[in-house]
C-alpha positions in Angstrom: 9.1 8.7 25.7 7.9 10.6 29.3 7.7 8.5 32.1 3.8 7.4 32.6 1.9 8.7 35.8 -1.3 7.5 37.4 -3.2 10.1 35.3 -1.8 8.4 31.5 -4.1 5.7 33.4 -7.1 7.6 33.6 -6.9 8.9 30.3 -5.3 5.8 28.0 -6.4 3.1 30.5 -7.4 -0.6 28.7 -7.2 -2.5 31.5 -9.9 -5.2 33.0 -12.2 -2.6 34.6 -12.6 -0.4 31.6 -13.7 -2.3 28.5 -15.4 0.1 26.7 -12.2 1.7 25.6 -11.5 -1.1 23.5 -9.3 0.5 20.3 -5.8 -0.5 19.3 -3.3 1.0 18.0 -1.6 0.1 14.7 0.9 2.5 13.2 -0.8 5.7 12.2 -3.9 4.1 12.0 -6.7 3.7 14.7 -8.6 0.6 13.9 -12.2 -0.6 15.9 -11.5 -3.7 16.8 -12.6 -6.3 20.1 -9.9 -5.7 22.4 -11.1 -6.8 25.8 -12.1 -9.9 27.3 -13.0 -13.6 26.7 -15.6 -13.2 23.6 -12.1 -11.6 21.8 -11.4 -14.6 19.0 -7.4 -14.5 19.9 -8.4 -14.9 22.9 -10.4 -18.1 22.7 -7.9 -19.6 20.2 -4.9 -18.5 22.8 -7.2 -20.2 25.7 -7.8 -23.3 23.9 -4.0 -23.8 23.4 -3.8 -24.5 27.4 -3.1 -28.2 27.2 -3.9 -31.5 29.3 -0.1 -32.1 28.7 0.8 -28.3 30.1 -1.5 -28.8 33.1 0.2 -32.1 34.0 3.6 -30.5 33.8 2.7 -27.7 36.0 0.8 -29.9 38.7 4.3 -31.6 39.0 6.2 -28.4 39.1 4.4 -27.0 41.9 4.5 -30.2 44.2 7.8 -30.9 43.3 8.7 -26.8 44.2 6.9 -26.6 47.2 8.4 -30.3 48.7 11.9 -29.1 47.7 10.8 -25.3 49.4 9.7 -27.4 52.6 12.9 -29.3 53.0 15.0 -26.2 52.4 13.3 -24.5 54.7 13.7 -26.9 57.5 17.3 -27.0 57.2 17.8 -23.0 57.2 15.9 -23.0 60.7 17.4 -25.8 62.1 20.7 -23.9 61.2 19.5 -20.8 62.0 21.3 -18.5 64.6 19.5 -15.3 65.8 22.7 -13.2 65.4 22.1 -13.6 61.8 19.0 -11.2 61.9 20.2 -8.2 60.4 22.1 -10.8 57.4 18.2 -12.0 56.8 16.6 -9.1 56.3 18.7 -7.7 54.1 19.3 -11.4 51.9 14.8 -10.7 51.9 15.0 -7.5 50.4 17.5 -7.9 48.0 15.6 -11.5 47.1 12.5 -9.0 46.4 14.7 -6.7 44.4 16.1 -9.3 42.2 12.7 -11.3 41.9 11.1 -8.2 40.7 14.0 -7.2 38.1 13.8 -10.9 36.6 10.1 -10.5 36.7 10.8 -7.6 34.1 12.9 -9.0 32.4 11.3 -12.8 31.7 7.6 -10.4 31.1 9.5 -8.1 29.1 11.4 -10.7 26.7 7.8 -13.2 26.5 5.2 -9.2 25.3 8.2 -8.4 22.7 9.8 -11.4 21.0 8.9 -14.7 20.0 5.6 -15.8 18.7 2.9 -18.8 19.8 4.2 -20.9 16.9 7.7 -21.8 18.6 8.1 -25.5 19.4 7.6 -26.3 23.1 8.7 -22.5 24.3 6.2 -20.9 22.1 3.3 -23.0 23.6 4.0 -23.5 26.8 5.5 -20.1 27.7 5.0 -17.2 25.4 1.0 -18.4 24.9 -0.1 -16.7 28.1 1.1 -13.6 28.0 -0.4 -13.1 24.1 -3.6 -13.9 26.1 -3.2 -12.0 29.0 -3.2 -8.4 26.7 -6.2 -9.6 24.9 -8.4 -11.0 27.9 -6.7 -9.1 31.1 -9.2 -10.6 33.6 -8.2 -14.2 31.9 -5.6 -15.1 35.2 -8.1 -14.0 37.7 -9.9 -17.6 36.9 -6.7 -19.5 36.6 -6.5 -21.9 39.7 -2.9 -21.9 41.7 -1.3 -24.0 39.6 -2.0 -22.4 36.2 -1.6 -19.4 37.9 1.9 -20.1 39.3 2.9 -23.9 37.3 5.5 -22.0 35.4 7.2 -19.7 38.2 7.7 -22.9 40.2 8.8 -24.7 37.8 12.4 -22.1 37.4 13.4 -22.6 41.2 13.7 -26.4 40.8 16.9 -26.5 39.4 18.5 -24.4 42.8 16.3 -25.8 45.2 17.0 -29.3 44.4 21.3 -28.0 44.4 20.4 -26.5 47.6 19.0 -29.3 49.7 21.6 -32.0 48.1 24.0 -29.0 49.9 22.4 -29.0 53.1 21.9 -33.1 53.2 25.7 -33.7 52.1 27.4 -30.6 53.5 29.5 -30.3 56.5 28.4 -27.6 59.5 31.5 -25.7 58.4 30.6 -25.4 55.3 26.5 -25.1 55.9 27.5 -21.9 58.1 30.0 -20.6 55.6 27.2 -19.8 53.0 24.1 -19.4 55.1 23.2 -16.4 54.2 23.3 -17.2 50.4 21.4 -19.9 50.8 19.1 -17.7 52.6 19.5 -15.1 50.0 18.8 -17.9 47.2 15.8 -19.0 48.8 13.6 -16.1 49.9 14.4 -15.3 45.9 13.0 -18.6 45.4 10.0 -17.7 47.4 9.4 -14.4 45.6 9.7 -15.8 41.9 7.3 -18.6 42.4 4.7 -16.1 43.8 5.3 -13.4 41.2 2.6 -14.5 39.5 0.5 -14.9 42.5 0.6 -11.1 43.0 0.0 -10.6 39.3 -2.6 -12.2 39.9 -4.0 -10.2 42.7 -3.3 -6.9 40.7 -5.8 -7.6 38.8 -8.3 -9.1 40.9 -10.5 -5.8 41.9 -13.3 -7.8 44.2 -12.9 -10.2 47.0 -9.6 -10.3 47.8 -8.7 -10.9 51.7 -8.1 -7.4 53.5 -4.5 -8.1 54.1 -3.5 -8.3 50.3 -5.3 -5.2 49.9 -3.2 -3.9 52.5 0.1 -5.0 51.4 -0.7 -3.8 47.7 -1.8 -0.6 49.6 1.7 -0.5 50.7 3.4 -1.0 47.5 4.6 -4.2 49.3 3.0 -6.6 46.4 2.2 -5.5 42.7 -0.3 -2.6 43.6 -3.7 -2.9 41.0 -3.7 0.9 40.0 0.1 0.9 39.3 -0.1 -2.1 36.7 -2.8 -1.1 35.3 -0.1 1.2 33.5 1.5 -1.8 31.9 -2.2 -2.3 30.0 -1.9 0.9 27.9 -1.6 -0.3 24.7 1.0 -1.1 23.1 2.2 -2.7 26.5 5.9 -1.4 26.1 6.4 0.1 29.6 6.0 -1.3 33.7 7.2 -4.9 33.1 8.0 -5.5 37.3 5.1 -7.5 38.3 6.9 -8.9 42.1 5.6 -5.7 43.3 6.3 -3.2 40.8 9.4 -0.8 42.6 11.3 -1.4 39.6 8.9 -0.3 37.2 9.6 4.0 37.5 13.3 3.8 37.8 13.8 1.9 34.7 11.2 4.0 33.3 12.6 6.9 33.7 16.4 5.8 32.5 14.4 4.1 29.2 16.1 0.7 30.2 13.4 -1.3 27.6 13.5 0.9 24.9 17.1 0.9 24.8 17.5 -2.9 24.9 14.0 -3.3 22.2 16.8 -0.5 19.9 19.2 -2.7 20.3 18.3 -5.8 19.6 16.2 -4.4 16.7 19.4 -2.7 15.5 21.2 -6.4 15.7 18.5 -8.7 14.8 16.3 -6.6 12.0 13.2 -7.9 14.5 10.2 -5.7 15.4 8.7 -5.4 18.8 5.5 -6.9 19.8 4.2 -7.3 16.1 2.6 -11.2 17.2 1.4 -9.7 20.4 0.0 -6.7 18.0 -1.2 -9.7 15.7 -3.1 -11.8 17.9 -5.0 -8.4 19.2 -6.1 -8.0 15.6 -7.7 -11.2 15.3 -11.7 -10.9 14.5 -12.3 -14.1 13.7 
């Protein structure tokens, strides 16, 4: 498999902001089937699976991250010393980095494997990224906490170790292992907005000039460049943080050889539910 380019986009492109092109691929044959959008049927039965008890979980999540964010926060700046600069900017771009390699990998894992009907995981987790194929433009009208519930919800755990470090830690041993703690948290920062960007990469009208900018930049998840990730079958640009992963394990074929693998080990075909829930007419 060649490494896709901005013009695989322009010819193959199924993304939000072309839904006439709405075919699907399924083996050798090329079916006609809805495959863009809200009116899709997988996609209303996928949106109707978004539950009072999921929204409740997430609410708590995000207040829960962003209190234990605040409080971490405080304690690296009232610890913070300015000869440390140079440590800082490097612990932010390696956060980046690592957030958007573990945005592969966690988007990667929930297209391929698994299917809606796994208890709890299958629900709450894998459910919106079945959607997300089918009805693209479906997270652009998710509020901040759908949006983001679940990405706050993973820093909890080292956020929560983090602050009991700071509160029961001696200086010593606070300035020993500031700049992992920095490193830890700015990763913490990125994760819990991956999704936010995501977000923006598909949002195409209103956004504020400054997230244009940055995805401009290639600083966040640029719109053109995921749109590459919304070629059917969906096998290829998994980084959503802001996407410098994507080409680099593109060209090497990092998830093909890991989808070969585990195939190889397992007997278990990629993306058939995802392919499944596409197919639904009714």
């Amino acid at each position: 498999m060649g490494v896709k380019t901005d013009s695989d986009i322009i010819q193959n492109s199924m993304a939000e902001d072309d839904p006439n092109d709405n075919s699907i691929q399924f083996s050798d044959v090329r079916e006609r089937k809805p495959r863009w959008g809200p009116e899709h049927a997988g996609a209303k039965e996928l949106a109707s699976k978004y539950t009072k008890g999921k929204r409740f979980q997430e609410t708590v999540c995000v207040i829960l991250s962003l209190s234990l964010l605040a409080i971490n926060l405080f304690f690296l700046i009232y610890y913070f010393d300015y000869r440390v600069w140079p440590m800082i900017l490097l612990c932010a771009l390696l956060g980046i980095v690592t957030a958007d390699f573990a945005s592969g990998v966690v988007h990667w894992g929930a297209d391929t494997w698994g299917t809606v009907e796994i208890p709890i995981i299958g629900s709450g987790f894998i459910r919106p990224f079945r959607e997300h194929h089918i009805d693209p433009t479906a997270i652009t009208r998710h509020d901040f906490i759908e949006t983001n519930g679940d990405n706050f919800a993973v820093i909890i755990p080292f956020m929560a170790n983090m602050a009991y470090q700071f509160v029961t830690g001696t200086t010593e041993q606070i300035a020993a292992d500031y700049n992992w703690k920095m490193y830890l948290f700015l990763l913490a920062v990125f994760v819990s907005m991956t999704n936010q960007c995501h977000k923006w990469s598909h949002t195409y009208f209103g956004l504020p000039w400054y997230i244009t900018m940055l995805q401009d930049a290639h600083i966040i998840l640029p719109r053109k460049h995921h749109r590459i990730h919304h070629v059917s079958p969906h096998e290829t640009y998994y980084c959503i943080t802001t996407g410098w992963l994507n080409y680099p394990l593109e060209a090497i074929g990092f998830w093909p050889r890991c989808e070969a693998l585990i195939t190889q080990l397992t007997g278990s075909k990629p993306r058939s539910d995802d392919m499944a829930w596409a197919s639904k007419s009714h």
